[in-house]
N, C-alpha and C positions, 0 to 999 in steps of 0.2 A: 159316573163312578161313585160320588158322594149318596146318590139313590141307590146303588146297588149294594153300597154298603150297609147302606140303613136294611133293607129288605133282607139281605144277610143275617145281620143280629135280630135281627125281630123274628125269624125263623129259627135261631139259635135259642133265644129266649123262649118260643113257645115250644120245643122239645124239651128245654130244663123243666117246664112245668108241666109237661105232661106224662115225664116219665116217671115221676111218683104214683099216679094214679094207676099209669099202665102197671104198674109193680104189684100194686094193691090188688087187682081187679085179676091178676095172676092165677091160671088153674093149676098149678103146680102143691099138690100137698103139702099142708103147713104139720108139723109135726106140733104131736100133744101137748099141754102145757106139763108141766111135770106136778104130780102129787105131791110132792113136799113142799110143802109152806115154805121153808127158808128157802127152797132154792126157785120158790118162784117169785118172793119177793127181790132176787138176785137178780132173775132174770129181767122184768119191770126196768128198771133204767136204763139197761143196753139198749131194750125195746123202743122208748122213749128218745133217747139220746139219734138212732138211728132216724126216725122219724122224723127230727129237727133238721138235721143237718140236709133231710131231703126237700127240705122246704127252703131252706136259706140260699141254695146254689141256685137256685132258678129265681130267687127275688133279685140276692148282687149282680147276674146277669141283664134281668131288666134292668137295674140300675143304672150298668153299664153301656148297653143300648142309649137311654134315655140322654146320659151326661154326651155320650158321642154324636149322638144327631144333634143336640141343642148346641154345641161348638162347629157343629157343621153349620145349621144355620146363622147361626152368627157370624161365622167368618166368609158368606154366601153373600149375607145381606151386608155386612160392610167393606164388603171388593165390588158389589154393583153400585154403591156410593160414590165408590174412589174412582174404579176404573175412567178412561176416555173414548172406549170405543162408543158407539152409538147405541143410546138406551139408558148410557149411565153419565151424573153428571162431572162435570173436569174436576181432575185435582187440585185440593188447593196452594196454590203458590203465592209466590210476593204480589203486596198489593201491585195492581196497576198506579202508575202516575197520572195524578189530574189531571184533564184535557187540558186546562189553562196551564200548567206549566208543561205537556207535551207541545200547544201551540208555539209557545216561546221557544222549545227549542227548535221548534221548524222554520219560526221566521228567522232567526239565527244561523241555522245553517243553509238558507235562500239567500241570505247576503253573502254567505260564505264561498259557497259554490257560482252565485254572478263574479265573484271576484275573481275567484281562481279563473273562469272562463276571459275573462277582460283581461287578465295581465298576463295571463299565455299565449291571447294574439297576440298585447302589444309586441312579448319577446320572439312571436315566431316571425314578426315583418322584422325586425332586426339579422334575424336568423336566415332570412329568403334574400335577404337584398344582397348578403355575402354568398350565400350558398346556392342560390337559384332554387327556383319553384321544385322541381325534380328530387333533389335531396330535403326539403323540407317535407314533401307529401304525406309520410306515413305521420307527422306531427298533425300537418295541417287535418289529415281525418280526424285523431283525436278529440280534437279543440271540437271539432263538427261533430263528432260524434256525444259529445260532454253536452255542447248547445242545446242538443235532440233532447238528452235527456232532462239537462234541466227546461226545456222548454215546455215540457209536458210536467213537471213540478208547479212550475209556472201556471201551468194550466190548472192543474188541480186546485191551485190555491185560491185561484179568480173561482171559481167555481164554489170553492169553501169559504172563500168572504163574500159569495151571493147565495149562501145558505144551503147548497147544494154537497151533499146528502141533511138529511134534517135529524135523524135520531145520533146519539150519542155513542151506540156502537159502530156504526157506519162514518161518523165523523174521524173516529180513532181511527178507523181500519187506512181510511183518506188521508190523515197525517202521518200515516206509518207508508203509507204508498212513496208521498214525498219525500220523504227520509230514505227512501232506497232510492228514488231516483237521483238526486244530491248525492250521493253515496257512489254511485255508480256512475257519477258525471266525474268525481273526483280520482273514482277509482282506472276511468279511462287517462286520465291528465297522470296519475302518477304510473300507469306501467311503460309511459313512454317517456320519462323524466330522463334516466338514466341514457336512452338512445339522443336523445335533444342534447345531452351536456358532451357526449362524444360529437357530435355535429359539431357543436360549439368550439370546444376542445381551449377553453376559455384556462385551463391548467397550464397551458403550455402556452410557449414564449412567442409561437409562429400566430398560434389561434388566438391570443389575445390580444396580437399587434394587429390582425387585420378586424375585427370586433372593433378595437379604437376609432380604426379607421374610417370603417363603415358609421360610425356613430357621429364620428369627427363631420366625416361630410352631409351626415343627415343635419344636422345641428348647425352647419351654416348655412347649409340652403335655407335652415327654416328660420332662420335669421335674419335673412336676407327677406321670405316675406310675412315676417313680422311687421317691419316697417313699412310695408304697404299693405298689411292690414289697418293698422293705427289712421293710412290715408281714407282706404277704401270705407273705413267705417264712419270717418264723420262726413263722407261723401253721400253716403246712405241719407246718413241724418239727415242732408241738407235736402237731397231731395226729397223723399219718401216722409219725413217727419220725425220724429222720436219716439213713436206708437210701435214704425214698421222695424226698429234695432234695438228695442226695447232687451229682447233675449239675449242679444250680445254686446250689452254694455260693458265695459270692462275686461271684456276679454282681449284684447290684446297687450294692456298690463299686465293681466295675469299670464298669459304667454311669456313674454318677457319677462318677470320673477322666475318662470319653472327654466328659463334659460337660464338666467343665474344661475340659479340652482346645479343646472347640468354643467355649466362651464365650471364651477367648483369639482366636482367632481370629475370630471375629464380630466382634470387638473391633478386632482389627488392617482384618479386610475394610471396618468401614464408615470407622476414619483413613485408610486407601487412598483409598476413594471419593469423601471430603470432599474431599481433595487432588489429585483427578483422575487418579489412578495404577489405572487400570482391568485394566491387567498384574497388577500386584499384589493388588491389590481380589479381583478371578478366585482365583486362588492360593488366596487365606489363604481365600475362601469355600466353594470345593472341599475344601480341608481338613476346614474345619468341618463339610461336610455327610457328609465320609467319617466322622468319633469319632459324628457325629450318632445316621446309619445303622447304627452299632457299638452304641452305647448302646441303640439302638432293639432289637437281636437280643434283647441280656443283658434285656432288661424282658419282653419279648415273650417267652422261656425262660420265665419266670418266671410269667408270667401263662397260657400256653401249660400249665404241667406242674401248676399248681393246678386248669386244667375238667379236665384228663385225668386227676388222683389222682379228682377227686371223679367223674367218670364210675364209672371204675374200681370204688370203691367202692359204688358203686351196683350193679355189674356182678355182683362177686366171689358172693352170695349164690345169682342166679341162673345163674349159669355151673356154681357147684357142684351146684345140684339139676338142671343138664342132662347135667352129665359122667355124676353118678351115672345116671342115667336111659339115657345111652347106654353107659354102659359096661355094665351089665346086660343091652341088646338085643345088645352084642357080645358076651357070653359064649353064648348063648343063639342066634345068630344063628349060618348057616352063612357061613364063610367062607372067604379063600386061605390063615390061617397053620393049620399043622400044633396037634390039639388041646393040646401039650405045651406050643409055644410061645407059643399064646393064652393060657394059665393062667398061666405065667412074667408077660407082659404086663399082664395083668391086676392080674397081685397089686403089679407094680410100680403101676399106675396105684391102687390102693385106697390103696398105702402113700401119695401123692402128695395125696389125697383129704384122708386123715386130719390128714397136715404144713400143709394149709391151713386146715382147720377148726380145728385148735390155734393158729396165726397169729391168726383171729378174735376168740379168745376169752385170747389172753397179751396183750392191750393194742391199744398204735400199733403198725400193721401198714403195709406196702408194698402198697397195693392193683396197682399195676401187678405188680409184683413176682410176688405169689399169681395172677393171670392170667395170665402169663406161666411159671410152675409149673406151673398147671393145663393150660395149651394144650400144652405141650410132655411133659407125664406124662401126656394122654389121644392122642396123634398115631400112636407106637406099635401103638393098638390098631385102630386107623384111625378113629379116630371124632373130632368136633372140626369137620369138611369145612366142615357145614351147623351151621346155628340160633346159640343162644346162645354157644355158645365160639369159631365163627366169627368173632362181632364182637367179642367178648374180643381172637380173634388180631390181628383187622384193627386194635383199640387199642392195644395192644400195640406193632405196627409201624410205625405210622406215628409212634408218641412217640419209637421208637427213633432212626428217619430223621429227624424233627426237630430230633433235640436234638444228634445230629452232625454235621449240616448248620449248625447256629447254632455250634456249637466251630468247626467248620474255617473258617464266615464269622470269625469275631472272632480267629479265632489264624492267619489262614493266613500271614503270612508266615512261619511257621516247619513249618507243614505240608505232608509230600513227598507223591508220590505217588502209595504204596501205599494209605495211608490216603482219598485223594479217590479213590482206584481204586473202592476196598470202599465206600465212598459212594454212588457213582455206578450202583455194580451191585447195591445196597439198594433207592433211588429205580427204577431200571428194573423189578425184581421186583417193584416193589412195586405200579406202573404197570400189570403185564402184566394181560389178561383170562383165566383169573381170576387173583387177584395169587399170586402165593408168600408165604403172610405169615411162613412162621417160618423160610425161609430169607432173608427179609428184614431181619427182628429180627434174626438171628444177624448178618448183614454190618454191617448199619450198628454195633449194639452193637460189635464188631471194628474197625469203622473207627474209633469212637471209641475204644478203646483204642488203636491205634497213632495217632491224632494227637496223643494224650495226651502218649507216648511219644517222639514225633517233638519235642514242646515241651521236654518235660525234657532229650532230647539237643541242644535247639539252645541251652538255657541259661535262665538268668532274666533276658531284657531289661529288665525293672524294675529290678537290682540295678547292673547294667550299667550302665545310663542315669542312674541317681542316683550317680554316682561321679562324672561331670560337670558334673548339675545341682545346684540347691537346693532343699531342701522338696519338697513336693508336687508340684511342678512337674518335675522328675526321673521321679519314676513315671510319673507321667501320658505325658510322652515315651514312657518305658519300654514303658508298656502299649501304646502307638500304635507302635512298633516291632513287634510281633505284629501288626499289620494290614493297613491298607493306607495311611495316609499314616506319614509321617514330620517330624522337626522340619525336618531336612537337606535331604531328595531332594523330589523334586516329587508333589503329590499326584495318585493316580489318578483318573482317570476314563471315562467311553465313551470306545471305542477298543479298537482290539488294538495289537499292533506297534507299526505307525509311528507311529499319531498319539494315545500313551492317556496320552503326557507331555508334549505338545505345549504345557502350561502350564510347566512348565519354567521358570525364569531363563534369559536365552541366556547360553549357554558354563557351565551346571551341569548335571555329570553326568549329570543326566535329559534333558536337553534331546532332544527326538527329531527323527534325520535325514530330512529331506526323500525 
């Protein structure tokens, strides 16, 4: 249209100037000049005057042409500037935010969404043990469905701390990925928040006495084996050494502190409930059942790494008469390494052989330990795939994933996101068909050294916390500061986002927005 216009006027303007000429060139009789002097110098100016005017209407025409097309192109060429469809470049908006503080906010909300996912089971086996498997289902998808997505966040992330995408726009498009998957783990946990609390029905006098109950009796069964944790553990020691219970030092004291802990509050939940304070009552009970849950890991470690020593040990004899056994058909077997570099191999794997058979016979040995030698000093040769070192490796790794999995549950509030990264891409490999077992072992063992690490830099909340309190009562906080409730804030539970503090006191810091 803007050309049509233009050719319009330009055809307009060449009529204004050409119909002076046509005028002139006219075979129509001009009449005489007239004889008298005065009246023909009269006539001279009209003559004149008329002549002018037929020139100036066909120049302001071009003019106006000209001034119209030139605001056409301009406003032509500054809409193919701005525009966004293709051909032209994007409009300019707000700057972008630097990848370094985008990254920050992604490993921020990686810790946030592990959380919301870990204290929505812990609440939904509270929830299943009153209510049966049947009435919890459509929660229990949720939680599963939330896991999915942030597992594949998870994913992304291990991928983008091995440099994977490399350019700068592709890194952003990758933390903007995580960010909706985070997003959309939280946003599954909160459209079933409201269904989980009528399940619960923790409002009312009937739902929150049998909630009690169910807590009550969780809490002394696991009481009960606390104190044959405390045995079971320096029975370990004595046999296996202090190498093979290294990982669960301490945890049956800390179990017992998050008992405290929950006996306080069980304490306060049912003076709530006598007095009809059902707000409250809720609170102090979710409390109790998050140290509960916590207690229940540290026991569960405990009882967990004493079948897996004594598996183990069961294992280590016949693992080493199969290594020996294949590594003999690899020497002897054709295969893809160069003969130089088989023999290299080999002789490492004999020396590997030798270091475990002296382990058996110097005393208390690390049964996990010596399988995890033996898997990783016969891999090299390629052998290990199949049969008995196979399920050496497959023990191996899954102790490994277990037992960092129970650290980052009982310490996560002080645990970042590198650490649940290396976690999360253990549990997957470990998953895959067939698993990856010893890149498996290797992550997760990594993930627990930087959660370790992650705890030391964030401080001793025991030490912290008893400079406030008294006695025993101090730690205990302390140690519940590394978790997931607090003395202060409000205790977690199912939910992401909006609704996982929804128990909150109104107008305390936790209180969550509508």
């Amino acid at each position: 249209m803007r050309v049509l216009h233009t050719v319009v006027g330009g055809l307009a303007a060449v009529v204004w100037l050409v119909l002076p000429w046509m005028t002139i060139s006219s075979d129509v009789p001009v009449p005489a000049a007239p004889t008298h002097p005065a009246a023909a110098s009269a006539a001279a100016p009209e003559q004149d005057g008329t002549s002018v005017a037929d020139l100036v209407l066909p120049l302001v025409a071009v003019g106006a042409v000209v001034v119209v097309a030139g605001y056409g192109y301009v406003r032509r060429t500054r809409r193919a500037r701005t525009r966004t469809t293709p051909g032209g470049a994007a409009p300019a908006g707000p700057a972008a935010s630097p990848l370094s503080e985008l990254d920050h906010q992604v490993r921020a909300l990686l810790v946030e969404s592990d959380d919301w996912v870990r204290t929505s089971r812990e609440e939904l086996g509270f929830a299943e043990a009153r209510s049966g498997a049947d009435s919890v289902a459509p929660f229990l998808r949720a939680v599963r469905d939330a896991e999915v997505e942030l597992s594949a966040a998870f994913r992304m992330r291990q991928q983008y701390d091995d440099g994977v995408p490399e350019d700068e726009t592709s890194r952003r498009h990758a933390l903007a990925g995580m960010i909706g998957r985070c997003q959309e783990a939280g946003r599954r946990l909160d459209a079933e928040a409201a269904g989980f609390d009528l399940l619960r029905a923790l409002e009312t006098a009937d739902g929150l006495g049998e909630a009690l109950e169910v807590a009550e009796d969780r809490f002394r069964a696991l009481a009960a084996r606390t104190g044959g944790a405390g045995a079971t553990l320096a029975d370990l020691g004595r046999r296996y050494g202090a190498a093979a219970v290294d990982a669960v030092i301490g945890h049956a004291e800390q179990a017992k502190d998050r008992l405290v802990f929950a006996t306080t509050r069980l304490n306060q939940a049912r003076q709530a409930a006598d007095m009809q304070e059902a707000a409250d009552a809720a609170r102090h009970l979710r409390a109790a059942e998050g140290a509960t849950a916590q207690a229940e890991v540290f026991v569960s470690g405990i009882e967990r790494l004493a079948a897996d020593l004594a598996s183990a040990a069961g294992l280590v004899p016949a693992a080493l008469t199969g290594a020996e056994a294949e590594l003999a058909g690899a020497r002897t077997g054709a295969g893809d390494l160069p003969a130089g570099e088989l023999h290299a191999r080999a002789a490492h794997a004999d020396l590997v052989l030798t270091a475990v058979r002296e382990e058996l016979t110097a005393g208390p040995y690390d049964p996990l330990g010596a399988l995890r030698l033996l898997v990783r000093g016969l891999a090299p040769v390629g052998v290990g795939r199949f049969g008995v070192l196979s399920v050496a490796a497959s023990l191996v790794a899954r102790s490994a994933v277990a037992e960092a999995d129970a650290f980052v549950t009982t310490h996560r509030g002080a645990v970042g996101s590198t650490a649940r990264t290396r976690l999360a891409e253990a549990e997957r490999l470990l998953a895959e068909v067939p698993p990856d077992l010893l890149a498996a072992d290797a992550l997760a063992r990594r993930a627990r050294e930087l959660a370790e690490r992650d705890v030391r830099v964030h401080g001793n909340p025991v030490a912290g916390a008893a400079e406030h309190e008294t006695g025993a009562a101090g730690a205990i906080v302390g140690g519940i500061l590394l978790g997931a409730a607090t003395q202060d804030g409000p205790p977690a539970g199912f939910g992401g986002p909006r609704t996982r503090a929804r128990w909150a006191a109104p107008g305390s810091p936790g209180q969550a927005a509508d």
